[in-house]
Backbone as CSV, one residue per row, in Angstrom:
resi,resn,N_x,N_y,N_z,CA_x,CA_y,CA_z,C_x,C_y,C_z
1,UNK,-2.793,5.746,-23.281,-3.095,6.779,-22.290,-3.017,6.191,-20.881
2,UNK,-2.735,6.986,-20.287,-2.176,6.295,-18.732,-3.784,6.539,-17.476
3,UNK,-4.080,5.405,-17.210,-4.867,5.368,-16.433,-5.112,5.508,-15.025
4,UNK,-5.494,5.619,-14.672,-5.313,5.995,-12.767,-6.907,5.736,-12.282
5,UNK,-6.571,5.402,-10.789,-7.948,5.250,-10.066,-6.930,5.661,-8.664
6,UNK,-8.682,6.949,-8.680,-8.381,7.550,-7.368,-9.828,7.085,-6.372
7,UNK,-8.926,7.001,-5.198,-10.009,6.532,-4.129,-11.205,6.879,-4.015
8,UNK,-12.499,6.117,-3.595,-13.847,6.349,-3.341,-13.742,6.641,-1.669
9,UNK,-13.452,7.765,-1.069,-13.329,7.948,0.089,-13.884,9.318,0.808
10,UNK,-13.930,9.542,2.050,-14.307,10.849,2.310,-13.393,11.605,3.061
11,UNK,-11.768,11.858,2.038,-10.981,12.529,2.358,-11.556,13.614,2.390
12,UNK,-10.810,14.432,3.556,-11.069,15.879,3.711,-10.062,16.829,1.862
13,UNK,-10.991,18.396,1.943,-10.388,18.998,0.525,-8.777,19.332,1.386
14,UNK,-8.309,19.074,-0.170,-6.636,19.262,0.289,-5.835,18.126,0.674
15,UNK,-6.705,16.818,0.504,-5.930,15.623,0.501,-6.034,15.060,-0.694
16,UNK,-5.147,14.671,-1.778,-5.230,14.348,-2.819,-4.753,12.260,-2.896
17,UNK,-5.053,11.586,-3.454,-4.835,10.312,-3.670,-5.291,9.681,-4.893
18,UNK,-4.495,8.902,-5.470,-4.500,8.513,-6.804,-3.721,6.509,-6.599
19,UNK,-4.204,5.621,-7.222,-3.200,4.818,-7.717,-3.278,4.754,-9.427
20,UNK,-2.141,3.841,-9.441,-1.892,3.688,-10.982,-2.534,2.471,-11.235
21,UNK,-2.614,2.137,-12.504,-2.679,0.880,-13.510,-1.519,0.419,-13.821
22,UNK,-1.150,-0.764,-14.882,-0.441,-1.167,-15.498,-0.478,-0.411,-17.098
23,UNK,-1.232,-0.036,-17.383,-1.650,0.797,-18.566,-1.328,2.458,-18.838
24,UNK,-0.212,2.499,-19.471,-0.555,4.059,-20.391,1.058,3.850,-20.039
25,UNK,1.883,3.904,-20.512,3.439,3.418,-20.082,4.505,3.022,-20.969
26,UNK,5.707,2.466,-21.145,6.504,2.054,-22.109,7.126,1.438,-22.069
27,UNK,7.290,0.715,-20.607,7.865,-0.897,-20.935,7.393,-1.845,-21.294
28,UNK,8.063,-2.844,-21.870,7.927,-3.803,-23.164,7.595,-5.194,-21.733
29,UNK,6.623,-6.003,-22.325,6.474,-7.473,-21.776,7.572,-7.790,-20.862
30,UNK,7.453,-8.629,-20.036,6.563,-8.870,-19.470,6.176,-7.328,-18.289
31,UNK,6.483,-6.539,-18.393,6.399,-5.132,-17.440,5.522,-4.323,-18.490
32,UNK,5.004,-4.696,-18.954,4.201,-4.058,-19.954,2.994,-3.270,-18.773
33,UNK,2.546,-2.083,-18.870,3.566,-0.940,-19.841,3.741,0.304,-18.439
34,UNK,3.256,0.033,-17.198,3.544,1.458,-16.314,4.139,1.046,-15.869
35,UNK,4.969,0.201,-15.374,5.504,-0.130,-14.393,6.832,0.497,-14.069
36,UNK,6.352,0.766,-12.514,7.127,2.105,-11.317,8.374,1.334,-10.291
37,UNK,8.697,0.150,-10.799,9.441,-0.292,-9.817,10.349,-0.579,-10.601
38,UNK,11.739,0.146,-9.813,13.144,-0.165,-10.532,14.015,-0.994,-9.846
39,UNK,13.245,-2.234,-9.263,13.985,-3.155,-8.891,13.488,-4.695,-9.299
40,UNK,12.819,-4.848,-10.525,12.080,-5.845,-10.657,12.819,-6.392,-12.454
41,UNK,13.942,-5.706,-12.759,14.214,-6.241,-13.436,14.329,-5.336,-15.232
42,UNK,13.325,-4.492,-15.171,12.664,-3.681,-15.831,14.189,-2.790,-16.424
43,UNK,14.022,-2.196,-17.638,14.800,-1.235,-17.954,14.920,0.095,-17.273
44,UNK,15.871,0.782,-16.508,15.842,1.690,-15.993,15.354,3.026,-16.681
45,UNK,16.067,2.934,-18.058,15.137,4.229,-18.751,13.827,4.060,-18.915
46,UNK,13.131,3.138,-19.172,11.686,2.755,-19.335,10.839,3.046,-17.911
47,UNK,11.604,2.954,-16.353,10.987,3.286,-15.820,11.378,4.279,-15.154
48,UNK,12.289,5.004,-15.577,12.288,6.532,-15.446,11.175,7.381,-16.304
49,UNK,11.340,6.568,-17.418,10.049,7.699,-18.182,8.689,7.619,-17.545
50,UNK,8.456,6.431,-17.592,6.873,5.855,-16.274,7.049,6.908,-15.540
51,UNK,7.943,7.132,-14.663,7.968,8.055,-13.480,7.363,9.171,-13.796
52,UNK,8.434,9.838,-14.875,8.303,11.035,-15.739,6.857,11.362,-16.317
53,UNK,6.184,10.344,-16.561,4.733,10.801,-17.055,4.010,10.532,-15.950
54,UNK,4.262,10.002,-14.980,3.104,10.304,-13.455,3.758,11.191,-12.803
55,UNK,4.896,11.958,-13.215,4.919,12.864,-12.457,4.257,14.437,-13.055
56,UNK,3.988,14.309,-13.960,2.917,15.137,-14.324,1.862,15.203,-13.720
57,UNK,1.096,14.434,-13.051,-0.112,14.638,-12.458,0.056,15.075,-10.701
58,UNK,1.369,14.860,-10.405,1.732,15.045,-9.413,2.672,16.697,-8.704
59,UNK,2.415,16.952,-7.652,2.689,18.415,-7.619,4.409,18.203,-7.138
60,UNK,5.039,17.203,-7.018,6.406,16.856,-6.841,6.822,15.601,-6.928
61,UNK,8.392,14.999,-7.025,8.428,13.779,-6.683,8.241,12.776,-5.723
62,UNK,7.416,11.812,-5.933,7.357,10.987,-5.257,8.547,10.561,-4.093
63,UNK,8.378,10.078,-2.417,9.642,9.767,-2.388,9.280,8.410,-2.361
64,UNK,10.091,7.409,-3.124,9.695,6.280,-3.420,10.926,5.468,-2.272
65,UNK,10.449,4.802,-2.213,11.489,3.713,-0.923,11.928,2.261,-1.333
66,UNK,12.618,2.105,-0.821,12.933,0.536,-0.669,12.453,0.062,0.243
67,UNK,11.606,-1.058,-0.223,10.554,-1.709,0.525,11.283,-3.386,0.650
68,UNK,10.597,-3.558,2.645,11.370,-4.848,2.558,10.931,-5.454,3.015
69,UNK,9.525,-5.250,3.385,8.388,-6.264,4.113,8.345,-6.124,6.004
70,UNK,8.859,-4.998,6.195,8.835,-5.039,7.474,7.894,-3.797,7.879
71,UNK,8.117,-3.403,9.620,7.065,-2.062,9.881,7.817,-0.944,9.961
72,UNK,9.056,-0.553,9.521,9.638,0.356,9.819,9.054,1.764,9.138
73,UNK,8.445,2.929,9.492,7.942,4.032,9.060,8.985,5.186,9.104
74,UNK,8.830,5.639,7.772,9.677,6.535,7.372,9.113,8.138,7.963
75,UNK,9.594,8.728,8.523,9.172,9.846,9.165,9.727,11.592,8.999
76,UNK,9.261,12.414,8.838,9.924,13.626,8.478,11.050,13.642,9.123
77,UNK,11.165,13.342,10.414,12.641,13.038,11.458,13.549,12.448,10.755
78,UNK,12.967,10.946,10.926,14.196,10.531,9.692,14.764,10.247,9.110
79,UNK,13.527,11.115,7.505,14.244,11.907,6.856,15.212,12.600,6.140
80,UNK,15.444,13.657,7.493,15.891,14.728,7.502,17.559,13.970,8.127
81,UNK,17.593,12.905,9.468,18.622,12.394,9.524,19.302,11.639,8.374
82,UNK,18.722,11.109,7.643,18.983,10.485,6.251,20.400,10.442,5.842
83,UNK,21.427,9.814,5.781,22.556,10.187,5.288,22.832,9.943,3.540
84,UNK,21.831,9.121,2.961,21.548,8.964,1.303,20.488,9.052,0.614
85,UNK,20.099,8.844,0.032,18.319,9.591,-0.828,17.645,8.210,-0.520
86,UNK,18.528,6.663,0.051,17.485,5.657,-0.497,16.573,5.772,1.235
87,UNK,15.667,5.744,1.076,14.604,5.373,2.152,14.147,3.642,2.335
88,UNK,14.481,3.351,3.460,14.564,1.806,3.104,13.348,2.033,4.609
89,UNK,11.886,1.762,4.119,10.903,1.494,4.991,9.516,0.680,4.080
90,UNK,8.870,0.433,4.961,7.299,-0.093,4.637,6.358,0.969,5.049
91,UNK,6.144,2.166,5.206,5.909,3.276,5.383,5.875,4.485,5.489
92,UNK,5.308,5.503,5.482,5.858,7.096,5.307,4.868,7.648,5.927
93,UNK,4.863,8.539,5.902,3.868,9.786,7.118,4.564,10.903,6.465
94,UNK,3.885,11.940,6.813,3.916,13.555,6.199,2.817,14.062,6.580
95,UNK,3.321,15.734,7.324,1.797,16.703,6.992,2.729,17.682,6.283
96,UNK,3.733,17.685,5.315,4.280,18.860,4.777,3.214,18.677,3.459
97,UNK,3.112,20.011,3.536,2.167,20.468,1.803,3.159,19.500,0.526
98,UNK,2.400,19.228,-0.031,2.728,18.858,-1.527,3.850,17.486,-1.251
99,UNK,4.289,17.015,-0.525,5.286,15.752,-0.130,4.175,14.975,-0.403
100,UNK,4.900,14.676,-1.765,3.975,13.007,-2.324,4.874,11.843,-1.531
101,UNK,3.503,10.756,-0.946,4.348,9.635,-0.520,3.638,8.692,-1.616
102,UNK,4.530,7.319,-1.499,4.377,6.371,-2.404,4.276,5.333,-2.308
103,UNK,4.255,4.044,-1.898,3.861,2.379,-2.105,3.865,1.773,-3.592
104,UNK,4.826,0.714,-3.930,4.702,0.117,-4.882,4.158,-1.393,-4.603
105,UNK,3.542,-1.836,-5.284,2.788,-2.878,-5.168,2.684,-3.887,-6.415
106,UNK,2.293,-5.418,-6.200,1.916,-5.957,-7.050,1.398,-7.174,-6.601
107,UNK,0.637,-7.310,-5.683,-0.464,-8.316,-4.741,-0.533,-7.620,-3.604
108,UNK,0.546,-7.170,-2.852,0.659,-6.775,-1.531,-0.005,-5.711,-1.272
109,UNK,-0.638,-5.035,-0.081,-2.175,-4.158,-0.071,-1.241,-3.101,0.400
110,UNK,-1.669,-2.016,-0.383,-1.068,-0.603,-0.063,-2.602,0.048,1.097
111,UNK,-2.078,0.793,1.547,-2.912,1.577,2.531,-2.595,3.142,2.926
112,UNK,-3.851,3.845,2.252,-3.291,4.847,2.391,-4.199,5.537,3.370
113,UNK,-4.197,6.418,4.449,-4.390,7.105,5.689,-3.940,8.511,5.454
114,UNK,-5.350,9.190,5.935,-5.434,10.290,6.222,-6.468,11.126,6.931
115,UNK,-5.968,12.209,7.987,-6.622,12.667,9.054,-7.981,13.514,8.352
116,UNK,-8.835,13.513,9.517,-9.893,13.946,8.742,-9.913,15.235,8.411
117,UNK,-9.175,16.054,9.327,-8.870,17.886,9.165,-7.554,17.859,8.047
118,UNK,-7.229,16.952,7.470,-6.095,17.119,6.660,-5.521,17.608,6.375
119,UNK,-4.262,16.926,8.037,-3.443,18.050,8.578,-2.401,17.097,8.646
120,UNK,-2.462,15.328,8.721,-1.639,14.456,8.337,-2.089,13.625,7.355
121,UNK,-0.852,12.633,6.522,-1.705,11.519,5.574,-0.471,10.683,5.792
122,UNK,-0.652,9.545,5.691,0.452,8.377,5.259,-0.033,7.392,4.515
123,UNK,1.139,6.559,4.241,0.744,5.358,3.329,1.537,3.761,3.624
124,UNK,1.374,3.018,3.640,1.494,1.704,4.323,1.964,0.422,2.987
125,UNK,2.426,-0.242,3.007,2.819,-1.442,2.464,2.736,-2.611,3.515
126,UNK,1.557,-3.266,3.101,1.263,-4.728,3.953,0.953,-5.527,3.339
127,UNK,1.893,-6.289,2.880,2.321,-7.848,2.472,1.533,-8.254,3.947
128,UNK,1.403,-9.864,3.682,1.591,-10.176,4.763,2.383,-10.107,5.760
129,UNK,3.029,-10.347,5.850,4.118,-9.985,6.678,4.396,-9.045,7.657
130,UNK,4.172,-7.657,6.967,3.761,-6.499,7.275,2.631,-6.292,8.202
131,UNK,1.472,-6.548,7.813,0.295,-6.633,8.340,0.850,-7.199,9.473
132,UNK,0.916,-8.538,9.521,0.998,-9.519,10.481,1.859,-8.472,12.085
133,UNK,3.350,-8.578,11.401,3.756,-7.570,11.970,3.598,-6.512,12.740
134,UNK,2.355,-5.641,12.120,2.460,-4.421,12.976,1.973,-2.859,12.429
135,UNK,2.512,-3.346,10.912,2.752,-1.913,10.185,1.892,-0.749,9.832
136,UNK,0.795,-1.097,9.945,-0.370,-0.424,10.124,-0.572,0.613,11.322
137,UNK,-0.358,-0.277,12.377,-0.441,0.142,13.932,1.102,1.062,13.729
138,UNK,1.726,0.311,13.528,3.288,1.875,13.454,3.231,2.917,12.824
139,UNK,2.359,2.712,11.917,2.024,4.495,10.470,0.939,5.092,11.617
140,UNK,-0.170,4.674,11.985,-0.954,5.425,12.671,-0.608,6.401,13.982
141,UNK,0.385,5.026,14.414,1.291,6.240,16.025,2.340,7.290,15.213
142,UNK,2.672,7.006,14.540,3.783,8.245,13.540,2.653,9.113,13.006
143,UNK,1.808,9.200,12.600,0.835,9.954,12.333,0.301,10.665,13.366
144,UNK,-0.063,10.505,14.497,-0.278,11.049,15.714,0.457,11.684,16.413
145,UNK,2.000,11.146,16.116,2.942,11.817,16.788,2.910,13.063,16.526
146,UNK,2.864,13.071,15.093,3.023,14.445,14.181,2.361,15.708,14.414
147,UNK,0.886,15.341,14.807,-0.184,16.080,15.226,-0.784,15.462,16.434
148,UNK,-0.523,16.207,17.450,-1.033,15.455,19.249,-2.598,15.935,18.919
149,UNK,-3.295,16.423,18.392,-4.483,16.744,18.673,-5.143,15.987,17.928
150,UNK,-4.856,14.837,17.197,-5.541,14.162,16.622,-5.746,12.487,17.760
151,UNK,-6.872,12.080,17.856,-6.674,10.533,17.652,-7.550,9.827,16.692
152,UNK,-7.010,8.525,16.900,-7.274,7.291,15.960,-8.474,7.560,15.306
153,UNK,-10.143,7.795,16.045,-11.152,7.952,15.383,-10.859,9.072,14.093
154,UNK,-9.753,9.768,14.020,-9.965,11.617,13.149,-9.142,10.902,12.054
155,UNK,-8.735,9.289,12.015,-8.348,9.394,10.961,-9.548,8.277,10.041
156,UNK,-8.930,8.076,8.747,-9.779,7.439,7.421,-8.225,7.033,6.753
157,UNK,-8.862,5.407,6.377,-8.329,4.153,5.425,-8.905,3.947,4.174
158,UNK,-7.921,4.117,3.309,-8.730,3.480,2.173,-7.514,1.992,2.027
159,UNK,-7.946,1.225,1.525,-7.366,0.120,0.867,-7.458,-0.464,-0.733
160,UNK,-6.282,0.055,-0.993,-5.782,-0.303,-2.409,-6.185,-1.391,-2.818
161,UNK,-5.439,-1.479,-4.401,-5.519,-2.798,-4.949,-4.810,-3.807,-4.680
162,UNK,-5.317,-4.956,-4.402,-4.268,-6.280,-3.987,-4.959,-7.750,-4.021
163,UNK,-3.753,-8.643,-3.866,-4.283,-10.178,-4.253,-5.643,-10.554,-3.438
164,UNK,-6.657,-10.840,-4.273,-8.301,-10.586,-3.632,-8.275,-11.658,-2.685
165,UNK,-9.745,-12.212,-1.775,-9.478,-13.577,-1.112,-9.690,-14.859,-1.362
166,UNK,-10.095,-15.004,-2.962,-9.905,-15.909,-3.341,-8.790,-16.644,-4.268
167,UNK,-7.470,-15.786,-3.976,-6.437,-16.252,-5.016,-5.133,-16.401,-4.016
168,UNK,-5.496,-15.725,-2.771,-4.542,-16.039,-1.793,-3.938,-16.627,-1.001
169,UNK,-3.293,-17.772,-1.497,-2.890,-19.101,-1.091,-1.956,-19.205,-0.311
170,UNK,-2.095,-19.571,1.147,-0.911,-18.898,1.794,-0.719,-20.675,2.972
171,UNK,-0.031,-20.766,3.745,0.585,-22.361,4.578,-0.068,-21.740,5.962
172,UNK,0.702,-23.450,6.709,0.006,-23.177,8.281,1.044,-21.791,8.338
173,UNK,2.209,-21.642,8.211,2.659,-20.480,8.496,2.244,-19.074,9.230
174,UNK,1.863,-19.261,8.366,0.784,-17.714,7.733,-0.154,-17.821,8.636
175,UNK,-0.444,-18.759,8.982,-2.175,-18.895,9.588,-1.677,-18.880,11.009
176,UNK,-0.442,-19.695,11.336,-0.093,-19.946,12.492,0.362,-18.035,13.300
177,UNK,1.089,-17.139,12.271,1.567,-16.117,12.905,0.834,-15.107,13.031
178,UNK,-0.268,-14.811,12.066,-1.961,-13.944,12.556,-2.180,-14.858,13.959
179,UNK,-2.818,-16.011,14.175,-3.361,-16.988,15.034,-2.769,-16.589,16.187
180,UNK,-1.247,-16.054,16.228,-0.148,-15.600,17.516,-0.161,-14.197,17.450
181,UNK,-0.830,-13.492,16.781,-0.069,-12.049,16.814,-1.039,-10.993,17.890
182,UNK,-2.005,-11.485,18.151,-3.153,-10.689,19.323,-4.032,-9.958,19.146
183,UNK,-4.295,-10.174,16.885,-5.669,-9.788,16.870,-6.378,-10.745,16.116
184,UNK,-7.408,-11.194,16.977,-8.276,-12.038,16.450,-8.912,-12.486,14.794
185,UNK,-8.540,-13.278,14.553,-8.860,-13.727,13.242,-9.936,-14.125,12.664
186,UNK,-10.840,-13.350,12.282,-12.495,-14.145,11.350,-12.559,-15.358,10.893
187,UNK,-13.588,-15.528,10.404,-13.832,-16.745,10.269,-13.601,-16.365,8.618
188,UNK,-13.572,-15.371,7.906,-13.573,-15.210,6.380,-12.145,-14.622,6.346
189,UNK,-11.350,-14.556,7.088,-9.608,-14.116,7.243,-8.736,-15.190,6.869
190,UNK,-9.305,-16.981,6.755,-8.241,-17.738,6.209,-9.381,-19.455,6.457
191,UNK,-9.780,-19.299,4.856,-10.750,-20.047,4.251,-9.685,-21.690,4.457
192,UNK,-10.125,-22.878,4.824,-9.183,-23.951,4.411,-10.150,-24.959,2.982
193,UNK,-8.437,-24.719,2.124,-8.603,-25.418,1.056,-8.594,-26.947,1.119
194,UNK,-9.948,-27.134,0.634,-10.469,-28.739,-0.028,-9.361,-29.317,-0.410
195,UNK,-9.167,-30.462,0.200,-8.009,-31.250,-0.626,-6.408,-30.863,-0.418
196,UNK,-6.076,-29.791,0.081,-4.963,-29.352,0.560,-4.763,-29.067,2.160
197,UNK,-4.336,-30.136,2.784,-3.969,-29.751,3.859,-2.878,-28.914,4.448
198,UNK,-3.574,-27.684,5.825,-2.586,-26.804,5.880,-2.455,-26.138,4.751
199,UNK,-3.567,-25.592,3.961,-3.468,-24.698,3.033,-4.445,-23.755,3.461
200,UNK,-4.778,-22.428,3.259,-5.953,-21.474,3.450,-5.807,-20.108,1.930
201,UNK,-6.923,-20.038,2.019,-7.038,-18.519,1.225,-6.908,-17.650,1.987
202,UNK,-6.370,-16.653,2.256,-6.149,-15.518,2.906,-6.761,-14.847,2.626
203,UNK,-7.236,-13.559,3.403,-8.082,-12.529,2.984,-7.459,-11.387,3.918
204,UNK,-6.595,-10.692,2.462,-6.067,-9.670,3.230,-6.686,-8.558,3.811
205,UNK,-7.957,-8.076,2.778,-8.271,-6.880,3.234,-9.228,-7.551,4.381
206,UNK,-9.739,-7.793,4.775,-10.624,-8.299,6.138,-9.692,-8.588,6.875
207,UNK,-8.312,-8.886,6.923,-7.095,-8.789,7.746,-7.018,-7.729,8.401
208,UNK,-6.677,-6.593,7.527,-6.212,-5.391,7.547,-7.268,-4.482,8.442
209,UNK,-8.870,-4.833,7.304,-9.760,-3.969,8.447,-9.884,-4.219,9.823
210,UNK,-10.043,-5.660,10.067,-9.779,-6.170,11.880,-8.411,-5.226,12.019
211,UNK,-7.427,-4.778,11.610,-6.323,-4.695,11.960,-6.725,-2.881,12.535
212,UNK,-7.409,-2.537,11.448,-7.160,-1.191,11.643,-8.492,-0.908,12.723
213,UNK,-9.947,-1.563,12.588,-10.452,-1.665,13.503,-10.645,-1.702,15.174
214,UNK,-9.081,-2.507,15.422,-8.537,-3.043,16.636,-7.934,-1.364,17.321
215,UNK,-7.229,-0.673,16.581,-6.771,0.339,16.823,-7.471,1.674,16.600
216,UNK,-8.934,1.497,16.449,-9.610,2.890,16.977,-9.985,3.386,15.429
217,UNK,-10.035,2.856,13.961,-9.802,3.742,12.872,-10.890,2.722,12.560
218,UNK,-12.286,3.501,12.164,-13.560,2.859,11.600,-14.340,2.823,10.230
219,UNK,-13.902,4.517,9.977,-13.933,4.862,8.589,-13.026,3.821,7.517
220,UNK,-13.143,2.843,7.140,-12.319,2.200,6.120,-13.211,2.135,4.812
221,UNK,-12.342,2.480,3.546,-12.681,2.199,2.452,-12.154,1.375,1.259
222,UNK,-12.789,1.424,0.151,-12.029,0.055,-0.542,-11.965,-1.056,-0.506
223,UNK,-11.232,-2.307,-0.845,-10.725,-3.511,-0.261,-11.695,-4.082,-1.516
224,UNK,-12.349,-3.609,-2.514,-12.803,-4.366,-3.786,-12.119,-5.492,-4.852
225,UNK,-10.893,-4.622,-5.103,-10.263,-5.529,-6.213,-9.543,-6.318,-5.997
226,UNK,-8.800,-7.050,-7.193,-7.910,-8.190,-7.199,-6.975,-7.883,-7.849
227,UNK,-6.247,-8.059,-7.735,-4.814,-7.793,-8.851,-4.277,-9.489,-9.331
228,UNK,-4.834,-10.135,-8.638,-4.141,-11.565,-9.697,-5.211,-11.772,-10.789
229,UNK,-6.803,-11.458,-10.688,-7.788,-11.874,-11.408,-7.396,-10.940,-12.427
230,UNK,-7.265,-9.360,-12.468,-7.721,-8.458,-13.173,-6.122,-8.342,-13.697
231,UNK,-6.165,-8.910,-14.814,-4.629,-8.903,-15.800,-4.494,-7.394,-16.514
232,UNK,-5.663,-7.342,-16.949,-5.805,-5.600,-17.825,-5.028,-4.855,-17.115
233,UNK,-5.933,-4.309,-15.701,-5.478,-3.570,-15.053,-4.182,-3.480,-14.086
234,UNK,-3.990,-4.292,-13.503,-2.856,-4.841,-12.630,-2.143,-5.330,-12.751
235,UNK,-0.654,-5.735,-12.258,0.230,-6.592,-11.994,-0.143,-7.518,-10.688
236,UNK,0.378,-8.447,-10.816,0.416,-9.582,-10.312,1.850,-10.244,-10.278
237,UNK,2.567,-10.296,-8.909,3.582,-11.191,-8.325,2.879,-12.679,-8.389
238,UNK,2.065,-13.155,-7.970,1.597,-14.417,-7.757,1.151,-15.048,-9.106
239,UNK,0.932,-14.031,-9.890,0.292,-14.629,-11.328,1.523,-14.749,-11.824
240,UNK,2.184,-14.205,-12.218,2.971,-13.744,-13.548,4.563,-14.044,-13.099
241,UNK,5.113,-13.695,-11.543,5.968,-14.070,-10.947,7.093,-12.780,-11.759
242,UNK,7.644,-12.752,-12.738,8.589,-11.411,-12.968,7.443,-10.723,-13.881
243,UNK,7.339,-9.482,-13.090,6.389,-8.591,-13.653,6.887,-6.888,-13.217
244,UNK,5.941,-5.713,-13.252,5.869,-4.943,-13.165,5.701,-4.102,-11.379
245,UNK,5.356,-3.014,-11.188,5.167,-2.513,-10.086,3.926,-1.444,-10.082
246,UNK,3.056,-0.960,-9.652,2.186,-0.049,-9.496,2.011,0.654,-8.312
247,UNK,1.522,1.685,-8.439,2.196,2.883,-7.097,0.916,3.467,-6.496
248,UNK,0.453,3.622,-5.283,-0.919,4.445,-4.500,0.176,5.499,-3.860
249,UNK,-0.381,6.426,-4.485,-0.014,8.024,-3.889,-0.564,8.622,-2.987
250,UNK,-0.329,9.329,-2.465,-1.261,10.276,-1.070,-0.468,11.832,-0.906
251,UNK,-0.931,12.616,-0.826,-0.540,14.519,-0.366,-1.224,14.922,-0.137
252,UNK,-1.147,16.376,0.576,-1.687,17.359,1.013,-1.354,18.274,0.168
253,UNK,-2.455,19.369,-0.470,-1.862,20.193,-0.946,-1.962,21.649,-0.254
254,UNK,-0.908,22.677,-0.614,-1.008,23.894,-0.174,-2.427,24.454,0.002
């Protein structure tokens, strides 16, 4: 049976949000068994059917994207300019009724946003990278654009499932391009590992909340789980390395 966890949040009625599990599905090891991403290797009919049974719970198709670690936000504009079905962004925005957006994930922190009169919603993919980047701060101004009568305070964050802060092993890199990017870094945002120099644990979601914090959005929720610890439930890139995909949804309904 296919499992789902929907957000602990105080979306307004008429905003709907759900993510998936790895559980209730039909691909075979190592993608065992929901897995939503048809670029990881996976049998294409196996994850067409995945699709096919979450799209039952859903009031349309997902538009699912090609994700590439950057901030580019996919926007009803365009869209609509679009010259092929593939959507190649780290983000989406919508206030059209029933337009499911989507994020696939498997460490990297999905984020899903929505206004409090829920009249816009979007959803975010922040790898590091992402985060670091920007991408957060780019879904929120596309979200605003959409609706001028909103600002930053009218919206609400929840934060998905992703690699927790104790499994997130990341170089000076990493530490060096938060450290440059112009929002201040906690003291629990990049732990240094004993014995490894120029190593830190990362902590994405305390990333993310400074991130979304910085830009006016206070209401944040989530940021509990792990996806490398919790094998049952999740996939894991960092654990498992060829694995599966799992998806955080967001709509408005009619």
């Amino acid at each position: 049976m296919m499992r789902l966890m929907r957000p602990h949040w105080q979306a307004p009625h008429g905003v709907h949000a759900l993510a998936t599990t790895r559980m209730g599905g039909c691909s075979h090891p190592p993608y065992d068994s929901l897995n939503l991403g048809d670029h990881v290797g996976d049998s294409l009919e196996s994850v067409q059917e995945n699709r096919r049974l979450l799209r039952v719970q859903l009031p349309s198709d997902p538009l699912w994207m090609r994700q590439v670690h950057g901030i580019t936000v996919s926007t009803p504009h365009s869209r609509s300019q679009g010259i092929n079905s593939v959507i190649e962004a780290d983000a989406i925005v919508t206030k059209t009724p029933n337009e499911v957006l989507a994020i696939l994930t498997a460490d990297c922190l999905p984020v899903l946003f929505a206004a409090k009169d829920g009249s816009v919603v979007g959803a975010s993919h922040a790898g590091w990278r992402g985060l670091c980047g920007g991408v957060l701060e780019e879904t929120l101004k596309e979200m605003l654009s959409l609706c001028d009568h909103l600002a930053a305070g009218d919206v609400l964050a929840w934060l998905g499932p992703a690699i927790g802060p104790d499994a997130f092993e990341v170089g000076e890199d990493v530490y060096e391009a938060f450290a440059s990017s112009g929002v201040q870094a906690g003291s629990k945002d990049f732990v240094p590992i004993a014995g490894k120099s120029g190593k830190y644990l990362a902590n994405l979601y305390s990333l993310a909340t400074a991130r979304l914090r910085s830009i006016g959005i206070h209401q944040i929720s989530g940021g509990e789980m792990c996806t490398y610890h919790d094998k049952q439930d999740f996939f894991s890139y960092r654990r498992d390395g060829t694995t599966g995909r799992s998806a955080s949804l967001i709509w408005i309904s009619e």
